[in-house]
C-alpha positions, 0 to 999 in steps of 0.5 A: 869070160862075160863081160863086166858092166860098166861102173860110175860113181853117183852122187845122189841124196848126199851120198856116193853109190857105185852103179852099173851104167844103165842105172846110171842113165835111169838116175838121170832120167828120173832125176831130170824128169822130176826136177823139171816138173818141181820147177813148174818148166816145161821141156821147151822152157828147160830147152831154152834154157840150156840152149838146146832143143826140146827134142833134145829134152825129150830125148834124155827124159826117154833114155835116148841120151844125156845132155854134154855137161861140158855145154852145159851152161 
């Protein structure tokens, strides 16, 4: 028997959506990526922000990982 993918709940534009978990990670990049570039910020000054590297932003707008929300400040 396959395996199920993993599901999380998305809130996105106002409304809740089931979603496997790599399209979870896909939202998040694309949501990242274009909230950063309205805010006229770059990666560093996102970086600086959050008290993280901009290595470490550059590595979530690839796909490479997700910030820890609970360091978020």
């Amino acid at each position: 028997m396959p395996a199920e993918a993993a599901e999380s709940v998305v809130f996105f534009a106002g409304l809740w959506y089931n979603v496997a978990m790599d399209e979870t990670k896909d939202i998040i990049v694309k949501n990242l990526v274009e909230l950063r570039t309205q805010a006229g910020l770059t990666q560093l000054q996102l970086a600086d922000m959050l008290n993280y590297s901009d290595k470490a932003v550059s590595k979530w707008e690839r796909g490479g990982g997700c910030p820890d929300v609970e360091l978020l400040p």
